[in-house]
C-alpha positions as MATLAB code, in Angstrom:
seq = 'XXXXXXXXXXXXXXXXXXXXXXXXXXXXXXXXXXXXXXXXXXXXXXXXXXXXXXXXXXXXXXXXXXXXXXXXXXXXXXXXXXXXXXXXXXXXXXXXXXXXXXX';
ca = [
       4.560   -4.351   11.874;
       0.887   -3.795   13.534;
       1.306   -3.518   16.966;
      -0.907   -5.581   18.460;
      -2.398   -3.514   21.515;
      -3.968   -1.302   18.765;
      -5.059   -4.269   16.321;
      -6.603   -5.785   19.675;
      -8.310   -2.390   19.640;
      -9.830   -2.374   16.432;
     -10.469   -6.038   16.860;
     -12.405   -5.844   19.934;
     -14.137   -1.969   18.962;
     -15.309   -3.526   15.776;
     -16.814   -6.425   17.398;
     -18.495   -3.900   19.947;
     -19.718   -1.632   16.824;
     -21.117   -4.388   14.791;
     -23.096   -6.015   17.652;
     -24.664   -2.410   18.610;
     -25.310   -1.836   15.160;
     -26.897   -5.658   14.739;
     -29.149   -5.043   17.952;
     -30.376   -0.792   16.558;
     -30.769   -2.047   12.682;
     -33.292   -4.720   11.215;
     -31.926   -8.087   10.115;
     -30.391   -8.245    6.723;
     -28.921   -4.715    7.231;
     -27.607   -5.423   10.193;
     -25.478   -8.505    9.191;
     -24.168   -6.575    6.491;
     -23.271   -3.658    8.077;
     -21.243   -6.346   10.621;
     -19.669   -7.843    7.709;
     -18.320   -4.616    6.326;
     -17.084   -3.280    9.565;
     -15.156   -7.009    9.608;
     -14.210   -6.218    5.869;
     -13.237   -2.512    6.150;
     -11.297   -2.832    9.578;
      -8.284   -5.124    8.690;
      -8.004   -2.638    5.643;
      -7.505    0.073    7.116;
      -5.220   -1.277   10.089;
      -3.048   -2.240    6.676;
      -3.036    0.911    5.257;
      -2.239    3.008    8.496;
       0.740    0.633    8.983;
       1.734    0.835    5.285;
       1.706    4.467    5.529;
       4.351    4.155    8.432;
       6.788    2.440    6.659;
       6.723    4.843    4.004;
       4.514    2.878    1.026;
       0.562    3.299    0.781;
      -2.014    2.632   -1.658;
      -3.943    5.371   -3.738;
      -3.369    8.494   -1.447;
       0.122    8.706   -1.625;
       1.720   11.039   -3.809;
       5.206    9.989   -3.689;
       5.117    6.132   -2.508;
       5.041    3.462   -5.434;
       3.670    0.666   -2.581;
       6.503   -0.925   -1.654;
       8.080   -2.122   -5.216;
      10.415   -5.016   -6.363;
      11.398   -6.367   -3.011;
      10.481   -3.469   -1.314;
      12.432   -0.972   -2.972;
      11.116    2.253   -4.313;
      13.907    3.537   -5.860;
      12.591    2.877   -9.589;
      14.157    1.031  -12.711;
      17.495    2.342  -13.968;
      19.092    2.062  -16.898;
      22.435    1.289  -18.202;
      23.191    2.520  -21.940;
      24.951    0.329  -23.863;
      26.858    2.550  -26.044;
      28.700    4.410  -23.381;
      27.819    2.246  -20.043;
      26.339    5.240  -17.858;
      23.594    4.938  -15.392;
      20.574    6.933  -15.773;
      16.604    6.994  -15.436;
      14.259    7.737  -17.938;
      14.114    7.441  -21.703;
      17.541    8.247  -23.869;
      20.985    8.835  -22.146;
      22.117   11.789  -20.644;
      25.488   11.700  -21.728;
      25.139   10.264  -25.641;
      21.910   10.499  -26.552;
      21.639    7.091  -27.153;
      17.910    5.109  -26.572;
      19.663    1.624  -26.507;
      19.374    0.687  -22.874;
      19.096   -2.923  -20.599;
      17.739   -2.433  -17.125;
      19.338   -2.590  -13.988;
      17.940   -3.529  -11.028;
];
């Protein structure tokens, strides 16, 4: 979960940073540059807290994002010739490519 001293952080630094940067820049910039402070923020308060519990988006080597339910684990397969367990394309044990998946 966010913890909401920090989000209060962001919340209230953001706020600070987009009314500084409304009061230097002229008006059209300024309300944009607000906007994608407000945009950007939440984002990346997501992805920090996303990275703690062990998913992520698009910098993550190893994470899949969270998965089916939240588990990461992948699809296995059962064969159905000889009833092993297994991931990845033909069986292990009889070579077989008949497969259901198990979840």
């Amino acid at each position: 979960m966010i913890n909401y001293k920090s989000y209060l952080i962001f919340l209230f630094g953001s706020l600070a940073v987009s009314i500084g940067l409304q009061m230097i820049l002229p008006w059209p910039f300024g309300l944009m540059a607000a906007l994608a402070i407000f945009i950007v923020f939440p984002l990346f308060l997501r992805n920090r807290a996303l990275k703690r519990m062990g998913g992520g988006f698009g910098g993550d080597p190893g994470g899949s994002g969270g998965g089916f339910f939240g588990q990461s684990q992948g699809v296995k397969y059962i064969c159905l010739t000889c009833n092993n367990k297994y991931k990845g394309g033909a069986c292990p044990r009889c070579g077989s490519k008949m497969k259901r998946a198990d979840f």
